[in-house]
LUMPASE-881143 format. One record per residue (C-alpha): x, y, z; chain. Coordinates in nm, 2 decimals. Example, Ala and Ser with C-alpha at 12.3 -4.5 7.8 and 13.67 -1.06 7.14 Angstrom:
px:1.23, py:-0.45, pz:0.78, cadena:A
px:1.37, py:-0.11, pz:0.71, cadena:A
This chain:
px:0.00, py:0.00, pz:0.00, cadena:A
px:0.09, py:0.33, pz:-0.09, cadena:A
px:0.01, py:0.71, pz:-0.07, cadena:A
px:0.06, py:0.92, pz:-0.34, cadena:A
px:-0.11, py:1.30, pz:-0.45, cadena:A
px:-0.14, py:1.42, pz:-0.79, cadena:A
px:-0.24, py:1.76, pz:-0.85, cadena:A
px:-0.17, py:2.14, pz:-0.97, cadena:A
px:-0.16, py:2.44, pz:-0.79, cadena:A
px:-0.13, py:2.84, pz:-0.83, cadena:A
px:0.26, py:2.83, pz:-0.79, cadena:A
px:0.25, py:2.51, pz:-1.11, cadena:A
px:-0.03, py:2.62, pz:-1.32, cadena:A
px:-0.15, py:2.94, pz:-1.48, cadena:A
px:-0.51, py:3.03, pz:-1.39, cadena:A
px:-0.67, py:2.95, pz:-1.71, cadena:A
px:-0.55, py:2.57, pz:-1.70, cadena:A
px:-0.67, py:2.57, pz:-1.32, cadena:A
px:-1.02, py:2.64, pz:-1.45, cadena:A
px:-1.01, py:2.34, pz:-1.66, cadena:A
px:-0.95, py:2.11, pz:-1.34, cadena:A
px:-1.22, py:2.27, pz:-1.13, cadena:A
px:-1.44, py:2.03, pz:-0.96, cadena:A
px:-1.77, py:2.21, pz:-0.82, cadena:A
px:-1.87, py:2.07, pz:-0.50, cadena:A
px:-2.19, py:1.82, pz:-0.64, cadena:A
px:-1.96, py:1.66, pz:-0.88, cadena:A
px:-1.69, py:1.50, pz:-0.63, cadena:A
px:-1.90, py:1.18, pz:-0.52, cadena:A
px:-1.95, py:1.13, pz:-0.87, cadena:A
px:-1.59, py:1.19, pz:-1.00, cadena:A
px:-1.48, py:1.00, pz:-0.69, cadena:A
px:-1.61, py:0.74, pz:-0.79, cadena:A
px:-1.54, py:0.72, pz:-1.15, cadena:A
px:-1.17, py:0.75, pz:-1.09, cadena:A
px:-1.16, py:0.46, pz:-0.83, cadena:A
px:-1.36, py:0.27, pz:-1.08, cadena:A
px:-1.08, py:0.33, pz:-1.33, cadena:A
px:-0.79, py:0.29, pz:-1.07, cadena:A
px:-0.94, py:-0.03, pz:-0.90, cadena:A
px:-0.98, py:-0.20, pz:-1.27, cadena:A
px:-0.80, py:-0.47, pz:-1.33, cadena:A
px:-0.65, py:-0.45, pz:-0.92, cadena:A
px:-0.64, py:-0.71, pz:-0.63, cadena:A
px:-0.74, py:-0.42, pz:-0.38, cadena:A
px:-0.95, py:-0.14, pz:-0.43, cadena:A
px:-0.85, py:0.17, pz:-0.41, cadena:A
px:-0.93, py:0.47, pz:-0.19, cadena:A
px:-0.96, py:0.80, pz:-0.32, cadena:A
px:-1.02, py:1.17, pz:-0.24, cadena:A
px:-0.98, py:1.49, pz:-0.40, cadena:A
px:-0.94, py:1.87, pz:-0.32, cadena:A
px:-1.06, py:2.14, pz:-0.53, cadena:A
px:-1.00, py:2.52, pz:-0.44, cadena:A
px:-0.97, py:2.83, pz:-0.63, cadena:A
px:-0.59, py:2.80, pz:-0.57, cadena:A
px:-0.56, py:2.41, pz:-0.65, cadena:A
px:-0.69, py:2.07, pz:-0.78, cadena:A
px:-0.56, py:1.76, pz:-0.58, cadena:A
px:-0.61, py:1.38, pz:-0.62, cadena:A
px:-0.51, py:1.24, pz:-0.26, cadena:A
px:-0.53, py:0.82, pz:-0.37, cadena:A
px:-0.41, py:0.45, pz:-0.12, cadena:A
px:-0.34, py:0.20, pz:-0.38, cadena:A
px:0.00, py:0.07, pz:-0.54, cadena:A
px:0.20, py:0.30, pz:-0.70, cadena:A
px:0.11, py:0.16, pz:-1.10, cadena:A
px:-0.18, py:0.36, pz:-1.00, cadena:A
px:-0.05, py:0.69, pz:-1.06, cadena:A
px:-0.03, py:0.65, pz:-1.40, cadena:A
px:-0.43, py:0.60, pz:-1.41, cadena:A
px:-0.46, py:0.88, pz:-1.23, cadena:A
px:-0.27, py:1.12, pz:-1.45, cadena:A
px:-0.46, py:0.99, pz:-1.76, cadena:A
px:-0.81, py:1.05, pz:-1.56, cadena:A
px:-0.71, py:1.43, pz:-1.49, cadena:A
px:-0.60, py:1.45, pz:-1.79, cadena:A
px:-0.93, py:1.35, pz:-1.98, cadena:A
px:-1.15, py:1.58, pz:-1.75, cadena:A
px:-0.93, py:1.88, pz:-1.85, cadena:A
px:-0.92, py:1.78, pz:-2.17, cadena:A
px:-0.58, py:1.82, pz:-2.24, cadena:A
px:-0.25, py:1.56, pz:-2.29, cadena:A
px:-0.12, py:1.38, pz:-2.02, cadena:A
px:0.20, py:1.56, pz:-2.12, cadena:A
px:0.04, py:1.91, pz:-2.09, cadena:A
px:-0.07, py:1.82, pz:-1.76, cadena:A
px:0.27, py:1.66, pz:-1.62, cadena:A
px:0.45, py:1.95, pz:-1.75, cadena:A
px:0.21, py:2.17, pz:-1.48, cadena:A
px:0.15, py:1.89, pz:-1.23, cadena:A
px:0.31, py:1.73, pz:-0.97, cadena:A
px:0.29, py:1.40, pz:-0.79, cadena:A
px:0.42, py:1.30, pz:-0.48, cadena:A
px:0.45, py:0.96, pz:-0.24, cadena:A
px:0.41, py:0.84, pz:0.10, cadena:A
px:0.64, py:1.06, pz:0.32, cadena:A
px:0.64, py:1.35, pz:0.03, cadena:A
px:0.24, py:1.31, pz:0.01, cadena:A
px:0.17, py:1.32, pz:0.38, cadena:A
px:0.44, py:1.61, pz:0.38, cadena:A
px:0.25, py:1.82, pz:0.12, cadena:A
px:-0.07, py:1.72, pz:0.28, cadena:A
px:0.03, py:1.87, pz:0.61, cadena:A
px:0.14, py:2.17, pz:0.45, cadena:A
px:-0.14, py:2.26, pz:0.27, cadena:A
px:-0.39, py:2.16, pz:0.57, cadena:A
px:-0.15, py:2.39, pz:0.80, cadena:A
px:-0.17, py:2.70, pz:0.54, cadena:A
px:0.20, py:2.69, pz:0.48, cadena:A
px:0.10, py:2.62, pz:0.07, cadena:A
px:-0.16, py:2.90, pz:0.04, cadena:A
px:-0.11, py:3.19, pz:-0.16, cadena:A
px:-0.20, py:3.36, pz:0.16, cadena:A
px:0.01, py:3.17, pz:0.41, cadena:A
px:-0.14, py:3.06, pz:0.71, cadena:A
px:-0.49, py:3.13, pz:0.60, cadena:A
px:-0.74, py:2.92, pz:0.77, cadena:A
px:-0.97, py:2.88, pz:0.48, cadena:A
px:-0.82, py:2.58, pz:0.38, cadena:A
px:-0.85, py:2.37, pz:0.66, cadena:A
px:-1.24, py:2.40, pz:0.61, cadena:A
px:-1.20, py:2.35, pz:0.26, cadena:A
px:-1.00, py:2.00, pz:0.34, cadena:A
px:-1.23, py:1.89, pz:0.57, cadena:A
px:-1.51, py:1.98, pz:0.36, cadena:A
px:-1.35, py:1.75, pz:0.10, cadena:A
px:-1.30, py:1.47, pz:0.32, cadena:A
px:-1.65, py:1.44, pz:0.40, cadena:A
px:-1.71, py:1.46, pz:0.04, cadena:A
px:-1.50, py:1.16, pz:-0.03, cadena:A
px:-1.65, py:0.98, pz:0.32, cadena:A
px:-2.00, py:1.03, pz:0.18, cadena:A
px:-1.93, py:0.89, pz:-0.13, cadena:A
px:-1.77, py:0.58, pz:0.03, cadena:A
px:-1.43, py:0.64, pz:-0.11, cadena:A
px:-1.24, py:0.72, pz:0.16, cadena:A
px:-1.07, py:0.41, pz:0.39, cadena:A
px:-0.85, py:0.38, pz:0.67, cadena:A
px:-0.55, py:0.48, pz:0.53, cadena:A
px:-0.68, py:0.87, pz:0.38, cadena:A
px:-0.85, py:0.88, pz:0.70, cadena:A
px:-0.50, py:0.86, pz:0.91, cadena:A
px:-0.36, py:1.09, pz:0.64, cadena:A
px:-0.65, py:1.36, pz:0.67, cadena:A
px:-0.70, py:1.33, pz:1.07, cadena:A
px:-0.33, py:1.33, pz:1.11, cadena:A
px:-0.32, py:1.64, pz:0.89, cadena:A
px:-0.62, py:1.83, pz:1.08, cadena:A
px:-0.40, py:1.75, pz:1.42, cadena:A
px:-0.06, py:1.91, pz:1.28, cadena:A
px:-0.23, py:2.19, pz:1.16, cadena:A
px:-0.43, py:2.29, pz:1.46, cadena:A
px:-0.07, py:2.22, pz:1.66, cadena:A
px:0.09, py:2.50, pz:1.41, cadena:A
px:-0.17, py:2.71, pz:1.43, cadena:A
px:-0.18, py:2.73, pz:1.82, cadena:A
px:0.15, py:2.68, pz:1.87, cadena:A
px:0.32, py:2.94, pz:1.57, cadena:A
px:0.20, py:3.28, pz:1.46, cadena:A
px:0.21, py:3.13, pz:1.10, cadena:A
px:-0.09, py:3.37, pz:0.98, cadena:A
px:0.00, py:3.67, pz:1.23, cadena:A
px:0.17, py:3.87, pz:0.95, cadena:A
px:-0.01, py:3.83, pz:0.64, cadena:A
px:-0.32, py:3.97, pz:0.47, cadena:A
px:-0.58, py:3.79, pz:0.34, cadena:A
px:-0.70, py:3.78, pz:-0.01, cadena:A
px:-1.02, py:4.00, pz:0.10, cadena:A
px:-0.79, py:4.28, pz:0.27, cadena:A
px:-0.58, py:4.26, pz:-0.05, cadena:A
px:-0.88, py:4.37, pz:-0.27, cadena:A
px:-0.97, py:4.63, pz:-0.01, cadena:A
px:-0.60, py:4.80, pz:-0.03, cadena:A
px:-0.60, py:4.77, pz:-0.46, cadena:A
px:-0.94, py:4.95, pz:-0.44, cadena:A
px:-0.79, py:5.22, pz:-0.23, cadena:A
px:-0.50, py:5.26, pz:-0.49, cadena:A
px:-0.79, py:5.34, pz:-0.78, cadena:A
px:-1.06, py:5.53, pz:-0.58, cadena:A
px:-0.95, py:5.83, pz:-0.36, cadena:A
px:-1.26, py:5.74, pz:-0.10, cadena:A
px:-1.40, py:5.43, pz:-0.06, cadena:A
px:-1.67, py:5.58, pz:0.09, cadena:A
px:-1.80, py:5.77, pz:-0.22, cadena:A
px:-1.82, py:5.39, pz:-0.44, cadena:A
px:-2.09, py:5.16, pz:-0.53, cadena:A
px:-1.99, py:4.79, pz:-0.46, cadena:A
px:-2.15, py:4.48, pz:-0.65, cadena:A
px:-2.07, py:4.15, pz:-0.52, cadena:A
px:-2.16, py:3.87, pz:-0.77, cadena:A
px:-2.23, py:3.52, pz:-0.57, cadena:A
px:-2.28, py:3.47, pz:-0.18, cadena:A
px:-2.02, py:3.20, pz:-0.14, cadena:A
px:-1.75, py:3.20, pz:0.19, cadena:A
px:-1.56, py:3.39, pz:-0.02, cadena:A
px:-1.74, py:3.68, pz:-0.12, cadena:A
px:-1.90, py:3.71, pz:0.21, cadena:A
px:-1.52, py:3.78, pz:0.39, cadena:A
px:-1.48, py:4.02, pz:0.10, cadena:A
px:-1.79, py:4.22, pz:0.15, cadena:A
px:-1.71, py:4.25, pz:0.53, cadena:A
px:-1.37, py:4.41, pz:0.47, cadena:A
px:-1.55, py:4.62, pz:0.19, cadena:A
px:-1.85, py:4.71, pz:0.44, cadena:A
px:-1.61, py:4.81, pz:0.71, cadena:A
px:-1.52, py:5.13, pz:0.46, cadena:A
px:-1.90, py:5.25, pz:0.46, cadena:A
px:-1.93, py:5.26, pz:0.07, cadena:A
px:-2.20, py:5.42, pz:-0.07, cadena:A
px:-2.39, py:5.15, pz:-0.20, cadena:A
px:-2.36, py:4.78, pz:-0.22, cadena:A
px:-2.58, py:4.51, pz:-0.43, cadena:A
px:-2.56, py:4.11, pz:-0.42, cadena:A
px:-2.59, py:3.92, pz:-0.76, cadena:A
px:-2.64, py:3.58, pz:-0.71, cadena:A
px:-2.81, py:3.30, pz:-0.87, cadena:A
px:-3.01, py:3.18, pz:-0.59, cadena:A
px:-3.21, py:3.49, pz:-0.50, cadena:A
px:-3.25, py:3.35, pz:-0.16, cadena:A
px:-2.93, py:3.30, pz:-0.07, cadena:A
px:-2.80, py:3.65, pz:-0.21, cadena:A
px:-3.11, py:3.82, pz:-0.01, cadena:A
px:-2.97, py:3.65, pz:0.28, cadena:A
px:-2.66, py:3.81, pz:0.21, cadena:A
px:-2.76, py:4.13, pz:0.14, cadena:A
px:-2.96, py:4.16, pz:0.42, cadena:A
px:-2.67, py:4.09, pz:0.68, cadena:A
px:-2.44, py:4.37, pz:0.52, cadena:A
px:-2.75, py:4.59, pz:0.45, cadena:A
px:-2.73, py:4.59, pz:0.08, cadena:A
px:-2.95, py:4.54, pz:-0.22, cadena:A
px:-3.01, py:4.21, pz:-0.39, cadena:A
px:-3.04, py:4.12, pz:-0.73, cadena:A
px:-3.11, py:3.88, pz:-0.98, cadena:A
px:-2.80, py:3.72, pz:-1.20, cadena:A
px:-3.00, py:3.74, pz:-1.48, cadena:A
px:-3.05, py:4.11, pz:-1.45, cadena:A
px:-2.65, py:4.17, pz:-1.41, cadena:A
px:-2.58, py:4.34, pz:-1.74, cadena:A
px:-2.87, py:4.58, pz:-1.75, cadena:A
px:-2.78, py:4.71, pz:-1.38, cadena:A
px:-2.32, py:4.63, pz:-1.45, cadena:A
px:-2.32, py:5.05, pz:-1.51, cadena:A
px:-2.41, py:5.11, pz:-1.18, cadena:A
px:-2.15, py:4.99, pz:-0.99, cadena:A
px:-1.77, py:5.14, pz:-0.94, cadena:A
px:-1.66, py:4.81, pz:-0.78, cadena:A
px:-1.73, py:4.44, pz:-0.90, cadena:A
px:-1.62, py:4.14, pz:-0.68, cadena:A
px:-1.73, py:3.83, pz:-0.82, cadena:A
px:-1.67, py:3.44, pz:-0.72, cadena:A
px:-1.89, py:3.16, pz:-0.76, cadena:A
px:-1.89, py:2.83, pz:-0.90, cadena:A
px:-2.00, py:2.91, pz:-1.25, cadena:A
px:-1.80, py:2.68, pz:-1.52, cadena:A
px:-1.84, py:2.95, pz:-1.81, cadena:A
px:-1.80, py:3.35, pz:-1.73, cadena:A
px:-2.04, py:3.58, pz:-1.60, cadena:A
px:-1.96, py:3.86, pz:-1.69, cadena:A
px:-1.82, py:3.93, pz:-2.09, cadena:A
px:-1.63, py:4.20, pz:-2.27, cadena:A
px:-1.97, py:4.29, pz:-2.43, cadena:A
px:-2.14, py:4.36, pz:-2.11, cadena:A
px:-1.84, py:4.57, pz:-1.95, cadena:A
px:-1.80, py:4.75, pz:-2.26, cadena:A
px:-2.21, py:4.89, pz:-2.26, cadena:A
px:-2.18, py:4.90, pz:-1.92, cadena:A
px:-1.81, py:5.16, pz:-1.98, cadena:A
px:-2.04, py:5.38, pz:-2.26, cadena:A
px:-2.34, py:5.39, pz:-2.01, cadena:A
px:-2.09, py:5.52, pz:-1.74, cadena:A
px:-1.91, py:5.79, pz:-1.96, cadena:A
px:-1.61, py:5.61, pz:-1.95, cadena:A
px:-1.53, py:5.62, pz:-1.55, cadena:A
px:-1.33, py:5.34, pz:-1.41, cadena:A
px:-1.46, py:5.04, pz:-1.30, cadena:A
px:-1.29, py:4.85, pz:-1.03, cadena:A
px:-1.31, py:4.47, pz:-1.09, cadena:A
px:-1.16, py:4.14, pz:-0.87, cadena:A
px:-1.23, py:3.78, pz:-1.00, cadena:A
px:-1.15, py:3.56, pz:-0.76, cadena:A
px:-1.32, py:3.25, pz:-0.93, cadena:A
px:-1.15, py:2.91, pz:-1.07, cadena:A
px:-1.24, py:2.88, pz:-1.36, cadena:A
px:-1.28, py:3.29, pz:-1.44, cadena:A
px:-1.66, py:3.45, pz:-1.40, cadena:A
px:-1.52, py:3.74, pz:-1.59, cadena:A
px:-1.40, py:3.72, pz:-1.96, cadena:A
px:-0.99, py:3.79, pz:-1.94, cadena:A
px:-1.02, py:4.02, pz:-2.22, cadena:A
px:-1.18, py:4.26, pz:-2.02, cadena:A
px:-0.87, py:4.34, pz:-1.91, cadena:A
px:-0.77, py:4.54, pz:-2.24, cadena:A
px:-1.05, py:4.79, pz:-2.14, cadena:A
px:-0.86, py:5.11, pz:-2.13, cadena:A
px:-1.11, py:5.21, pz:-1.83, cadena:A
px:-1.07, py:4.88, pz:-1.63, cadena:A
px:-0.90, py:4.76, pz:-1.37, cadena:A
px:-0.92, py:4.37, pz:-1.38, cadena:A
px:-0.78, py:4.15, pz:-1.06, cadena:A
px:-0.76, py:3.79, pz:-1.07, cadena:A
px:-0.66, py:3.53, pz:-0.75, cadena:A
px:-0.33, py:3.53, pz:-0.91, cadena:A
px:-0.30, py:3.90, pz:-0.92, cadena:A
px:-0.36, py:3.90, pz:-0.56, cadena:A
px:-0.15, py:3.69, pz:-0.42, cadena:A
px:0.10, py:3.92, pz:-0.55, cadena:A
px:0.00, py:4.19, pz:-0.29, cadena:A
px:-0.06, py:3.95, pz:0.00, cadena:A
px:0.30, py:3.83, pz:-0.04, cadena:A
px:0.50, py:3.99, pz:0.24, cadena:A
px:0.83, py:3.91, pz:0.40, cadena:A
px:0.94, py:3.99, pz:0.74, cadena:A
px:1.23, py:3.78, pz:1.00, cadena:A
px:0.88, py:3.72, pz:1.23, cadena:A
px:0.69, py:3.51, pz:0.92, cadena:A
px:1.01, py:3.34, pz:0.83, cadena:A
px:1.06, py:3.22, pz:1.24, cadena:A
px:0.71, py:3.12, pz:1.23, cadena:A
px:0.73, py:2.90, pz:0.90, cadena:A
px:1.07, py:2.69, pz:1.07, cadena:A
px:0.85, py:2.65, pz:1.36, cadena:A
px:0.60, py:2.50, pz:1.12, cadena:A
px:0.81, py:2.32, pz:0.95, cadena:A
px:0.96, py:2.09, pz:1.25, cadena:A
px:0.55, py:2.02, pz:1.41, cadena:A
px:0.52, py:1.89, pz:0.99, cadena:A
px:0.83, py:1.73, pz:0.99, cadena:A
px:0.70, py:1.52, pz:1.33, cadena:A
px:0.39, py:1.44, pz:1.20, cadena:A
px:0.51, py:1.33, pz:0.86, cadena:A
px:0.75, py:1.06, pz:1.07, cadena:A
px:0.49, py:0.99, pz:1.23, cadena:A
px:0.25, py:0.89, pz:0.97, cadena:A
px:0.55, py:0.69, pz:0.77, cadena:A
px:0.59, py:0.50, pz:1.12, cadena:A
px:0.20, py:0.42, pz:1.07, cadena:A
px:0.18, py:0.35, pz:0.68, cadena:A
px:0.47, py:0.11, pz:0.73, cadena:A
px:0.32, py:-0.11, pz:1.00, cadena:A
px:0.02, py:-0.09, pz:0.79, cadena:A
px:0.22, py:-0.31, pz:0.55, cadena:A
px:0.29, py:-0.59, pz:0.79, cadena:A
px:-0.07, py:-0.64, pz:0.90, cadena:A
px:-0.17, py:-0.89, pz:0.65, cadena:A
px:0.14, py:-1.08, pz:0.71, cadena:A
px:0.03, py:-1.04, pz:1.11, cadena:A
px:-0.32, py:-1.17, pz:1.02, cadena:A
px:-0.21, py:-1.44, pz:0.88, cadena:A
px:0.03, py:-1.58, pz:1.10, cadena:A
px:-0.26, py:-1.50, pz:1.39, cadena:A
px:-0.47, py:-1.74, pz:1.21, cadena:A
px:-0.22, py:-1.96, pz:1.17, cadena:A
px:-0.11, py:-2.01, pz:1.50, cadena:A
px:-0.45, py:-2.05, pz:1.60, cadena:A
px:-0.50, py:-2.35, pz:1.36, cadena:A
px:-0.24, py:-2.49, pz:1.56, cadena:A
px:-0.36, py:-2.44, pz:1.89, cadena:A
px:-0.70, py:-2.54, pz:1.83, cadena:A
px:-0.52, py:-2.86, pz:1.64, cadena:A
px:-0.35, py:-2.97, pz:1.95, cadena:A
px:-0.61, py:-2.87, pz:2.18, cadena:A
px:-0.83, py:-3.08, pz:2.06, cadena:A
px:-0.60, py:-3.36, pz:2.03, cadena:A
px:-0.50, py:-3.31, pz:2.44, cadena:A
px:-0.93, py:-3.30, pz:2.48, cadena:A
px:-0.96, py:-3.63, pz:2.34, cadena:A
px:-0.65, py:-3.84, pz:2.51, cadena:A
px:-0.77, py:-3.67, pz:2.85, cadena:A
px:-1.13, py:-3.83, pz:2.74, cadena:A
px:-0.96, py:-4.16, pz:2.74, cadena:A
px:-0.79, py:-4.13, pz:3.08, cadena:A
px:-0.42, py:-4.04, pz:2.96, cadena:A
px:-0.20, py:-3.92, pz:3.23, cadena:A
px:-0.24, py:-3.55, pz:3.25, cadena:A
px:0.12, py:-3.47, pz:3.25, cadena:A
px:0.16, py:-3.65, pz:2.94, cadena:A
px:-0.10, py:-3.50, pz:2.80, cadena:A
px:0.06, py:-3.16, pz:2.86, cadena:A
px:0.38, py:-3.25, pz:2.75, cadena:A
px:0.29, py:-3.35, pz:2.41, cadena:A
px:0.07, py:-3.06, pz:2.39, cadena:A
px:0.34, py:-2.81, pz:2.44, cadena:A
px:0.59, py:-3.05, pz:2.25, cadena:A
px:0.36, py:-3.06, pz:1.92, cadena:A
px:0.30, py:-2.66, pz:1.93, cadena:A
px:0.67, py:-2.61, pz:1.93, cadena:A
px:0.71, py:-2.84, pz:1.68, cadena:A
px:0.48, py:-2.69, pz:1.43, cadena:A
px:0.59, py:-2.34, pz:1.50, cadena:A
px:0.96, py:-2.43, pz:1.42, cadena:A
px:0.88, py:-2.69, pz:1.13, cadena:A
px:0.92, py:-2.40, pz:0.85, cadena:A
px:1.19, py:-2.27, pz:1.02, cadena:A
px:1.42, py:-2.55, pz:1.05, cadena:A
px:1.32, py:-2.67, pz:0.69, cadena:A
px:1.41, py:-2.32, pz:0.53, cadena:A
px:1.74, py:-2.36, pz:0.71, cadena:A
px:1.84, py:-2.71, pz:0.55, cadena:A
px:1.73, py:-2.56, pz:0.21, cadena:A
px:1.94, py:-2.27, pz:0.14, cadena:A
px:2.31, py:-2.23, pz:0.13, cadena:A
px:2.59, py:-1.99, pz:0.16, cadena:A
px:2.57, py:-1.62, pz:0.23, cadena:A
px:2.18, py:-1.66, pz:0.23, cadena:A
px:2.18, py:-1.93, pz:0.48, cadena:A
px:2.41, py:-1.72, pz:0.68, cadena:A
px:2.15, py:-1.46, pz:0.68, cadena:A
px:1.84, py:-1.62, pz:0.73, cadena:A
px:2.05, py:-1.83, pz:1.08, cadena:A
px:2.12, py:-1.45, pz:1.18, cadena:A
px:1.74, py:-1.37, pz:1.15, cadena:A
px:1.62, py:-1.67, pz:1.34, cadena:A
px:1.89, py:-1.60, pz:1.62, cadena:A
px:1.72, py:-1.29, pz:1.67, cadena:A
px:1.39, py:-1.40, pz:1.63, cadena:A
px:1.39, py:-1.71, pz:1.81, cadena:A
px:1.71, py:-1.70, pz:2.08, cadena:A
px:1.75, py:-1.43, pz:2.36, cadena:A
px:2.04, py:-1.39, pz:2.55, cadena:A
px:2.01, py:-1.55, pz:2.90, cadena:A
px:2.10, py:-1.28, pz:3.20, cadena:A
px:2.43, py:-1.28, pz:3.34, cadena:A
px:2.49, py:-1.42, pz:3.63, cadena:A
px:2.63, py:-1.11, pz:3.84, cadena:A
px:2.97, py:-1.33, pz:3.94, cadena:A
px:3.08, py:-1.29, pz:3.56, cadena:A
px:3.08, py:-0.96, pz:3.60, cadena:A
């Protein structure tokens, strides 16, 4: 059994070809499932399987043999419907101790655009029950995931690993200040009502803009929105009639094609005299058409763009990210210590069962000639004569077969197994 995780993240792959590896959250269970289908064909043992889809990264978390990674690269490859050569040359794959290292990381924040944002840790665990409901998950991505939930709780009680960062919604905050001389004097739109843009819209709320309006495509859910940051909802649909209106466009939600094209903006530009609009897309794959960007009057943001601003360096961060590193480090030993005596327990369940074949073999024997009115001490001296005797059989008959070096070796192996040195008697010291 091994671990292994395949997958592509904002510091391997450009935004676009993220997009293409997006998994919304109501097609895991399914995609789950597909890919152990294709892993587990053709295989003794079927795999487990689990996968983590942000804004930021796409990762296949798999327990199988290792000839499954191959499988895996050509399943990611089909649903992004691009070569497995394109992919590799963006991916990356690592196993065991790498896996349950990179695991650990990400789970602790130390991968993040943002490091030590705790947004990710919900997003894991989110995943996990994803991959639990579908009935993909087994014991040994359950070790990996718990074990990962435990280090990164210990790093983030124990470091100050997101004390001296900003996030992503503080980041789009400080860019806005940069274009607008008073965010108090803008009109803010907000297009979904996901975790997302609900952090955003608190930092944006905290500046008392003018206006602000929620676009989403379940009217309920943007209502609810609105109506906890005191702004207007609306429709999706009725986005580019009303676009004009706002200084300030935010948008993230789970939309596999854009929201928002260069047609709209540009009405919406001509409607607006040509005064700058102020946009952030912080969606995987984009809500808002990249060439929008080209727009003279725009200012266009992407999750990429923005980690370039939340980037910050400082001797503080750097202590706090070798502190993280050595809890990792721990854990990652710790899980290898695990995965590996996970590899000897079908060797331990089978010679449990066959030692009790034996037992219950003699046992019965001893029942019978006690039936008959054998001596008891005889009775109990062939007992414990015959279990010794069938626990040494294969032993002794491996030792006449071989020769040589590897007869040497395996006498050394028995010695340790079998003999233990009796205690000295305290007159040879």
């Amino acid at each position: 059994m091994t671990v292994f995780t395949l997958g592509l993240n904002h510091q391997s792959a450009p935004l676009d070809l993220r997009g293409r590896f997006a998994f919304a959250s109501g097609q895991l269970a399914p995609a789950l499932l597909r890919l152990r289908e294709q892993l587990g064909s053709a295989r003794a043992a079927t795999p487990e399987t689990a996968m983590l889809s942000t804004c930021n990264r796409t990762e296949l978390y798999v327990a199988g043999d290792l000839g499954m990674v191959q499988g895996a690269v050509q399943w990611l490859a089909r649903h992004g419907d691009v070569s497995e050569q394109a992919l590799l040359s963006h991916a990356y794959v690592r196993e065991d101790s790498a896996a349950a290292r990179h695991a650990f990381r990400v789970a602790s924040g130390l991968d993040s655009m943002v490091l030590g944002e705790p947004q990710i840790l919900g997003q894991m665990k989110q995943a996990v029950r994803e991959a639990g409901d579908a009935g993909t998950l087994g014991t040994t991505l359950h070790q990996l995931f718990q074990r990962s939930f435990a280090v990164a709780k210990e790093v983030r009680s124990s470091t100050e690993i997101g004390a001296h960062s900003i996030s992503m919604a503080a980041a789009a905050v400080r860019l806005a200040s940069q274009i607008f001389e008073d965010l108090a004097d803008i009109r803010v739109l907000f297009v979904g009502a996901g975790e997302m843009i609900e952090l955003v819209a608190t930092h944006f709320a905290a500046r008392n803009p003018r206006a602000m309006a929620v676009a989403n495509r379940t009217l309920e859910r943007g209502e609810k929105l609105a109506n906890h940051l005191g702004a207007q909802a609306l429709r999706l649909a009725d986005l580019p009639q009303r676009l004009h209106e706002f200084d300030a466009v935010i948008s993230c939600t789970a939309s596999s094609l854009p929201l928002i094209g260069l047609g709209a903006v540009e009405r919406a530009l001509k409607l607006r005299k040509h005064r700058p609009i102020f946009m952030v897309d912080l969606a995987v794959p984009r809500d808002i058409e990249p060439e929008v960007a080209q727009l003279p009057d725009v200012y266009l943001y992407t999750v990429d763009d923005l980690s370039q601003v939340v980037q910050t360096a400082g001797a503080k961060r750097q202590a706090a990210v070798e502190q993280a590193e050595a809890i990792i480090e721990t854990g990652v030993q710790s899980f290898v210590h695990w995965l590996g005596q996970r590899h000897t327990v079908p060797l331990i369940q089978a010679l449990n069962q066959q030692t009790e074949q034996w037992r219950s073999a003699e046992l019965q024997r001893a029942r019978k000639l006690l039936a008959r009115g054998e001596d008891v001490e005889a009775v109990l001296e062939a007992l414990a004569r015959g279990l010794t005797q069938k626990m040494l059989h294969g032993t002794l008959a491996e030792l006449h077969a071989t020769e040589g070096d590897q007869r040497l070796a395996l006498a050394h192996t028995v010695s340790r197994l079998f003999l233990r040195a009796s205690p000295r008697d305290p007159a040879d010291s």
